[in-house]
C-alpha positions as CSV (number, residue, x, y, z in Angstrom):
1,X,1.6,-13.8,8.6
2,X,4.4,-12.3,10.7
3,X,6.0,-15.9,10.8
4,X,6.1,-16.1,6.9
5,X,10.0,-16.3,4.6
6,X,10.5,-13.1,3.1
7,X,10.8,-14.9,-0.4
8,X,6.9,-16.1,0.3
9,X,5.4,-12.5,1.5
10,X,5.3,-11.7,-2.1
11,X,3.3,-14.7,-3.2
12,X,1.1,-13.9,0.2
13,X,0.5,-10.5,-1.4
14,X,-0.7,-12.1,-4.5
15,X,-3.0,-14.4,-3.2
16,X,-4.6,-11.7,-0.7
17,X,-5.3,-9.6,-4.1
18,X,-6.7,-12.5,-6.0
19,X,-9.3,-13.5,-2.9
20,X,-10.3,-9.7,-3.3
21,X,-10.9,-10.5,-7.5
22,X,-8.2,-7.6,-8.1
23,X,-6.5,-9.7,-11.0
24,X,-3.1,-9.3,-9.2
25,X,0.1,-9.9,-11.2
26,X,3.5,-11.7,-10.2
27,X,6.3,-9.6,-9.9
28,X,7.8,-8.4,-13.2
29,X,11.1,-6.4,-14.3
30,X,11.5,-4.0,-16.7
31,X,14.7,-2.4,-17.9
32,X,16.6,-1.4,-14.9
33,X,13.9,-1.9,-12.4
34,X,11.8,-4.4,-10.2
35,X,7.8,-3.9,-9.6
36,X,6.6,-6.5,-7.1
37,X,3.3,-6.9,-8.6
38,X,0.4,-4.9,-9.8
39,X,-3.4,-5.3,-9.6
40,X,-7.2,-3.9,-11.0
41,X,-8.7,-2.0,-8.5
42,X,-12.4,-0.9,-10.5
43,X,-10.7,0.7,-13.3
44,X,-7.6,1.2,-11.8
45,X,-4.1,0.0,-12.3
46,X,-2.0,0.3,-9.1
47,X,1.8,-0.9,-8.9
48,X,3.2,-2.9,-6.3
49,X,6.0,-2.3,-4.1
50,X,6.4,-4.5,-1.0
51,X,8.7,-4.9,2.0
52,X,9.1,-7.5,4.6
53,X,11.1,-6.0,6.7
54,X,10.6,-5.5,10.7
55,X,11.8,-1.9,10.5
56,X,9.6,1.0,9.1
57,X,10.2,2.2,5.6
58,X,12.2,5.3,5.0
59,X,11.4,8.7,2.8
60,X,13.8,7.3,0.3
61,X,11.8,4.2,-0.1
62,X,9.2,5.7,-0.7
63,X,10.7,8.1,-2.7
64,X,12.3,5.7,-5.4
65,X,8.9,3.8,-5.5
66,X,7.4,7.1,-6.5
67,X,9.8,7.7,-8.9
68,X,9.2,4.1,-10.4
69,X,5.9,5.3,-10.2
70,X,6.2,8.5,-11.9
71,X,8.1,7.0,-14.8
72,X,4.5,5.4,-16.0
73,X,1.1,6.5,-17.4
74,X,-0.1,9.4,-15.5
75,X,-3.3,7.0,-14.2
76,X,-1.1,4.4,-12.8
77,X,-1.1,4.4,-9.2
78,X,1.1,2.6,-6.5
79,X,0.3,0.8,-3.0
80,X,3.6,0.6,-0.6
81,X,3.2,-2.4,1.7
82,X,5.8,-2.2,4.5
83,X,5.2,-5.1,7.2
84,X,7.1,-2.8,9.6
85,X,5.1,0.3,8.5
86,X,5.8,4.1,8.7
87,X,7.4,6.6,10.9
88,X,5.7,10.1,10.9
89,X,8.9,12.0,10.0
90,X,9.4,9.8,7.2
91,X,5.7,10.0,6.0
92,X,6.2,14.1,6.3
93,X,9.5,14.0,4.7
94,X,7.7,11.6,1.7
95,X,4.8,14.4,1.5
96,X,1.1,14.8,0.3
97,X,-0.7,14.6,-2.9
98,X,0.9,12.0,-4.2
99,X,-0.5,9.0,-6.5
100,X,0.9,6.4,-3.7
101,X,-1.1,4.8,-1.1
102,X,0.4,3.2,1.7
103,X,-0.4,0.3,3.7
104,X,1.5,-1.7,6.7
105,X,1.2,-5.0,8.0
106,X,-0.6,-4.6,10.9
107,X,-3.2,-3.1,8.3
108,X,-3.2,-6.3,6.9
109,X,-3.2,-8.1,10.0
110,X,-6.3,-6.5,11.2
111,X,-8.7,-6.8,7.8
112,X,-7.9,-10.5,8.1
113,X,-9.0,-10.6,11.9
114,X,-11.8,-8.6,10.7
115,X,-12.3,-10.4,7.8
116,X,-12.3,-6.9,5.9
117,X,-11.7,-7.6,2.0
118,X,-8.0,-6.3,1.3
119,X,-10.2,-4.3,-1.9
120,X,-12.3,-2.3,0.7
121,X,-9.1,-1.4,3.0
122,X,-7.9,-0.3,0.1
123,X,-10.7,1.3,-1.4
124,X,-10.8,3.2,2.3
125,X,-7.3,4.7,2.0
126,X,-7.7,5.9,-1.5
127,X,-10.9,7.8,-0.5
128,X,-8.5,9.2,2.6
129,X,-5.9,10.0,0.3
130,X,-8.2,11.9,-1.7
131,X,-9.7,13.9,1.2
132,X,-6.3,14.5,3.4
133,X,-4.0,13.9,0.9
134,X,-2.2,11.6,3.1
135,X,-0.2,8.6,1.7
136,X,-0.7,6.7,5.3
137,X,-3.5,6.8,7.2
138,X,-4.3,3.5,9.6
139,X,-7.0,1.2,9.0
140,X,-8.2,1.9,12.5
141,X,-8.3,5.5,11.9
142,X,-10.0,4.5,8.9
143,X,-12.9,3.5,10.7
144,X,-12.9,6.6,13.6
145,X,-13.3,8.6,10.1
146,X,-16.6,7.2,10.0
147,X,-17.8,8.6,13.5
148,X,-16.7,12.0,11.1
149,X,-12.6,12.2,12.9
150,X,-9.7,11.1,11.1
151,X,-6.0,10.9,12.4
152,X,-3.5,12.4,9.9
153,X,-0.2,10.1,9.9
């Protein structure tokens, strides 16, 4: 994965949604604006935004996905994939309770090593989301959540 184009990462994406069956979609524009994808998660539309990038995403980032996001029906939700993941100020500068999940590479990396379905990682950080009301939490602290401790990012 990490020796992957940037101009592939997108179609990477895609194909990691489609061995999950979450009917991903290509990339499309609308006016004024660039979505990277979007998928079916259950009944669930989520947005796309992803960045290969070796450098951890920024609040504004985030920020103008959410406002992308925000723009949309009110059950829309988004996924922010950032291969270079998330600093904690940014993360606390982004905020809580908001309709974005996030998810970094070495996320990614580590459901393929554990051959983890890319639907239940996310289906894990939506249910984290939904308890915390964090945007970010680590797959691995995913998993310590089970032994009933979770690591707020």
């Amino acid at each position: 994965m990490r020796d992957l184009p940037p101009h592939e990462y997108e179609r990477f994406l895609k194909d990691l949604c489609d061995s999950s069956k979450l009917q991903a979609r290509s990339p499309f524009f609308l006016i004024g604006e660039q979505i990277n994808g979007s998928f079916q998660l259950g009944h669930k539309t989520y947005l796309v935004e992803a960045k290969w990038v070796r450098d951890s995403i920024g609040a504004a980032e985030l920020h103008t996905f959410y406002g992308k996001l925000d723009q949309k029906s009110a059950w829309a939700r988004g996924l922010f994939i950032s291969h270079g993941g998330f600093t904690q100020d940014d993360l606390q500068a982004f905020g809580r309770s908001r309709k974005v999940i996030c998810m970094s590479g070495e996320d990614i990396y580590k459901a393929l090593g554990q051959r983890m379905p890319i639907a239940e990682v996310i289906d894990l950080k939506v249910g984290a989301a939904a308890e915390t009301g964090a945007a970010f939490v680590l797959l691995d602290d995913l998993f310590r959540k089970q032994s009933g401790t979770i690591r707020l990012v």
